[in-house]
N, C-alpha and C positions, 0 to 999 in steps of 0.2 A: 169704396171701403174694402172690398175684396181684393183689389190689384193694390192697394196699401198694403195689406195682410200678407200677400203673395210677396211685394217686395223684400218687407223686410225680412220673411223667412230665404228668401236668397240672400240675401247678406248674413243672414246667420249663421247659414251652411259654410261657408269659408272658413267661418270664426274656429265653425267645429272640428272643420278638417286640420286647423292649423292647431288646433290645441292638440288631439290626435297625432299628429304627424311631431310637435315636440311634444307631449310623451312617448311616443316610440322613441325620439332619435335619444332622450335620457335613458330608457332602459338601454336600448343599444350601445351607448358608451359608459353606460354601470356593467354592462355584460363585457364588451371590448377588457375594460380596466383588470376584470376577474380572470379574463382570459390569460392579458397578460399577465397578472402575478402568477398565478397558477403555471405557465409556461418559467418563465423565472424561477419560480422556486425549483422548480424540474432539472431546470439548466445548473443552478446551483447545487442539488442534490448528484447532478451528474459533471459538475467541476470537482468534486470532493474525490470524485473515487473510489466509490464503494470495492470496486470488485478490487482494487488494489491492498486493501486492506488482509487479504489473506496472506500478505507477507509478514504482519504480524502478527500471526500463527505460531511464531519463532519464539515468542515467549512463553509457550508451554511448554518448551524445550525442557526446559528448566526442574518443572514441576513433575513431568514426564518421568524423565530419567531419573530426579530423584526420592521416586513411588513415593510423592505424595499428591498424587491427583486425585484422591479421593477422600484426603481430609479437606474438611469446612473452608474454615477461616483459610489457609494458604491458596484455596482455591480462590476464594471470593480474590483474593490481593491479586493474584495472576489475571483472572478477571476485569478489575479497574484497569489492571498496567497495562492490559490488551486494549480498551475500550480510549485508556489516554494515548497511546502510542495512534489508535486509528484518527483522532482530533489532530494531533499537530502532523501527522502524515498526511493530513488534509489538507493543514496549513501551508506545508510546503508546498504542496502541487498549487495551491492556489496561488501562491508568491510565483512559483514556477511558470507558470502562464502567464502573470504580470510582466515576468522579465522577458517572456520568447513571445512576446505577443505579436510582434511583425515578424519575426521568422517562422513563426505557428502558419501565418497567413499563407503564407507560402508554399507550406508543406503541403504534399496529395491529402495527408489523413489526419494530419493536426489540426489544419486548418478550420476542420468540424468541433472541434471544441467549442464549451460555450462561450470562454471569454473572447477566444480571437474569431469566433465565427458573429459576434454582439451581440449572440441568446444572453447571453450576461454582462450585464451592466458593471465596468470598474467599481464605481458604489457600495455594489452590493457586494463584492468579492472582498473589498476592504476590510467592513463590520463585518464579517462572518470569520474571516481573518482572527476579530480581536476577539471575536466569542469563540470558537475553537480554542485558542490559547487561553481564553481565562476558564474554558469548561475543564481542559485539562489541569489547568493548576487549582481545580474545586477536587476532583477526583484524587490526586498526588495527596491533599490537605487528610481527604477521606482516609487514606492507606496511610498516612499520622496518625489518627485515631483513632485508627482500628488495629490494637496490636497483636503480634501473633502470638504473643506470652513464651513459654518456657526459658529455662534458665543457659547459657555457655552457649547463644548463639556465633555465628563465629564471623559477622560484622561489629559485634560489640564495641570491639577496638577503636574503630574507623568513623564510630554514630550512630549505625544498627542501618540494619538493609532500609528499613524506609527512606533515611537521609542517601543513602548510594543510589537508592533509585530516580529521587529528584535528581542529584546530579547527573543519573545519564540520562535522563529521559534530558536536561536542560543541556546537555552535552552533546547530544541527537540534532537537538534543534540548532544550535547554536552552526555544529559541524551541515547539517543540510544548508542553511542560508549562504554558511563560505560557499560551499556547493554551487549552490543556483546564481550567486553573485559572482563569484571567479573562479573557484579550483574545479571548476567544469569547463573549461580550455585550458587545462596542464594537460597534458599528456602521459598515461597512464595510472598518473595521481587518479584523474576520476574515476576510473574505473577500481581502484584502491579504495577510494571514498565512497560508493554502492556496495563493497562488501563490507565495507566497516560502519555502514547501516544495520544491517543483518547483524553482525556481531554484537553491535550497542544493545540489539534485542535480546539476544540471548542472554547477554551479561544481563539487563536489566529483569528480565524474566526467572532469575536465578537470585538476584542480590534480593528483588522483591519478596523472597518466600525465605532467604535466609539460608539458601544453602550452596554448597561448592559442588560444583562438576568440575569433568572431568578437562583439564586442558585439548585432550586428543579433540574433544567435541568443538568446542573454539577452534582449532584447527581446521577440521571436516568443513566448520558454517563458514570461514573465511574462504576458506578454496572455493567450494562452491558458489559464492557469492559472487568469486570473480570470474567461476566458469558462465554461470547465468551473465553478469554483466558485458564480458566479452563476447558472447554469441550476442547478445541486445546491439552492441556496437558492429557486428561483424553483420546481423540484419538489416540496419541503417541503411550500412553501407549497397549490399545488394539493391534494397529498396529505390532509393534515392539515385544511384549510380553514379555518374558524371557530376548530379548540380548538389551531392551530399553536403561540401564543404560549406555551401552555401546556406546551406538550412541549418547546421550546426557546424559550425568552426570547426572544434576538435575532431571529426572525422578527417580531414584533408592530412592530421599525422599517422593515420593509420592505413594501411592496405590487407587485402584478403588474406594474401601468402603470411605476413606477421601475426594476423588475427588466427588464422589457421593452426600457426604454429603454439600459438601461448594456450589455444583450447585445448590441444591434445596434450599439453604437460598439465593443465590444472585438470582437465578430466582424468587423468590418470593418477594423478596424486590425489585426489579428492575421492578414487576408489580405493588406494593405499593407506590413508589416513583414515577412514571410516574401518578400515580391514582390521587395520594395526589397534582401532578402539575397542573394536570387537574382543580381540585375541588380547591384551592386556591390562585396557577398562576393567576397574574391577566392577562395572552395573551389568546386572544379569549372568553372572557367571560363565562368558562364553557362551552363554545360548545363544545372544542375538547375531553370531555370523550365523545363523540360518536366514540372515534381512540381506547378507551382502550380493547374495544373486537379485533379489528385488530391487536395488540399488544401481545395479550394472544395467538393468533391463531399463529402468527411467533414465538414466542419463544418454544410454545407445537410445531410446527411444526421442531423447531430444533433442539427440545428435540428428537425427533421421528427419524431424519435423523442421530442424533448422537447416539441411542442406539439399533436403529432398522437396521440401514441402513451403520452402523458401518462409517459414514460419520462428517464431522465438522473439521478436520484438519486446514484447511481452508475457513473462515467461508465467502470470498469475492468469492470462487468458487462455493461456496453453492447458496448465493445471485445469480453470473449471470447463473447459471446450474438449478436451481430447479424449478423450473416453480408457481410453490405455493407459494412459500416464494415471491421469483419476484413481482408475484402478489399483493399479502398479503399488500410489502412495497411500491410497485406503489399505490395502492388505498389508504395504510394509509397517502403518502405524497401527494395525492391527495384531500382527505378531510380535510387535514390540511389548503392544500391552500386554499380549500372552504372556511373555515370556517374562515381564517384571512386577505382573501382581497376579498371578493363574499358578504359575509353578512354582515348587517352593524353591525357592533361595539356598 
């Protein structure tokens, strides 16, 4: 009777360890599963690009200069136009990864991304694709319905700045995909087409709140835009060296000695065209050539990061990494504000 007893509790004991051993190995791939989305969404949140988003900063350009950043309603508009400009900026870089994704692989530092590195699943990059693009055209619908009232606006004409902002923001988009699909192997066209990003913001950051700046400033952001863009390609170049052509076509039409040469004309002119805003601009009365020495000092300062410190790739990591520049461009939009809502007019 007892070696009966005894038996059958040996036979039990397996039963228990086996049912033990499959609930473990469930928790374990319910745990695996969280892991992985969790990592995923991670990877996704860091295919978007947060930190890139500080290039559309450029649309309070707009609002800035012309002292109304501290009314309500114009505020809120420049708000959404920021918040939509950072969704389909997203959009692109993610289409952007889709198309370089075996030349990403390739590269020393792309190659960590997460779509070509396969932290990110194509799938998921797809649907986040179409929810970015339908968030921003929720937000566009918003700045419809939320009007800015008064009367002799001066898109009137045209449809009213709301209707001009959908168009550039869908102008934005339309011109980035040519971008990523071909007019990024022309040869200086692209680099034309990264400052006429920058531009499209400003304009849109302006038409959103319904007001006209100054041409000289569209000038300034276009120069600039191609000073940034040409040090980006003139870094490539260093980076990469000999196997550049390879990672990205459109390097193999450019060299150092040309790239050299088109920086020191757009940095020079992009310090003359700000100079010439100052002294003619009628915003701020001439006060703000007290910004043109803070102006000189960041652009010599990213001269020096891009030729000393073999740095400028990215010229939005530059910004929140360097500590000088940081500086440089907190205190020049700091005596900007001084000078056009502090002193009187």
């Amino acid at each position: 009777m007892n070696e009966a007893l005894t038996d059958q509790r040996e036979q039990s004991q397996p039963v228990e360890q086996n049912v033990t051993l499959v609930s473990g190995g469930v928790g374990e791939v319910a745990k695996d599963r969280t892991v992985t989305f969790g990592a995923r969404l991670g990877a996704l949140l860091q295919a978007l690009r947060p930190r890139q988003w500080t290039k559309n900063l450029a649309l309070f350009v707009g609002i800035l200069f012309a002292k109304r950043l501290l009314e309500v309603t114009p505020l809120i508009h420049a708000l959404l136009a920021f918040i939509a400009f950072c969704l389909v900026s997203s959009f692109i870089y993610l289409l952007n990864d889709l198309l370089d994704l075996e030349n990403d692989r390739r590269h020393p530092r792309k190659r960590n991304r997460p779509l070509a590195s396969g932290r990110l699943p194509i799938s998921w990059a797809l649907v986040a694709m179409g929810c970015l693009l339908g968030a921003a055209g929720l937000l566009t619908l918003v700045i419809f319905l939320l009007p800015l009232g008064g009367q002799h606006l001066p898109y009137s004409s045209l449809g009213g700045g709301d209707l001009l902002f959908a168009l550039v923001l869908a102008t934005y988009v339309v011109l980035m995909v040519l971008y990523s699909v071909r007019l990024k192997h022309v040869v200086l066209l692209d680099v034309f087409i990264i400052a006429s990003g920058f531009l499209l913001r400003i304009l849109a950051g302006a038409v959103v709140i319904s007001v006209v700046i100054s041409p000289w400033l569209y000038l300034v952001t276009i120069l600039l835009s191609l000073f940034l863009a040409l040090n980006k390609r003139r870094h490539e170049l260093v980076l990469l060296q000999g196997e550049a052509s390879t990672h990205r076509q459109i390097l193999k039409e450019y060299s150092l000695p040309l790239l050299d040469q088109m920086i020191t004309i757009t940095a020079a002119a992009t310090v003359m065209a700000y100079s010439l805003y100052t002294f003619q601009g009628p915003t701020g009365d001439h006060h703000l050539m007290v910004t043109i020495p803070l102006v000189l000092y960041g652009l010599f300062r990213y001269l020096y990061l891009v030729y000393m410190r073999m740095e400028g790739g990215s010229p939005e990591e530059v910004l929140l990494r360097d500590r000088p520049t940081l500086a440089a461009v907190g205190l020049c939009a700091a005596v900007i504000f001084v000078v056009l809502y502090v002193l009187p007019s």
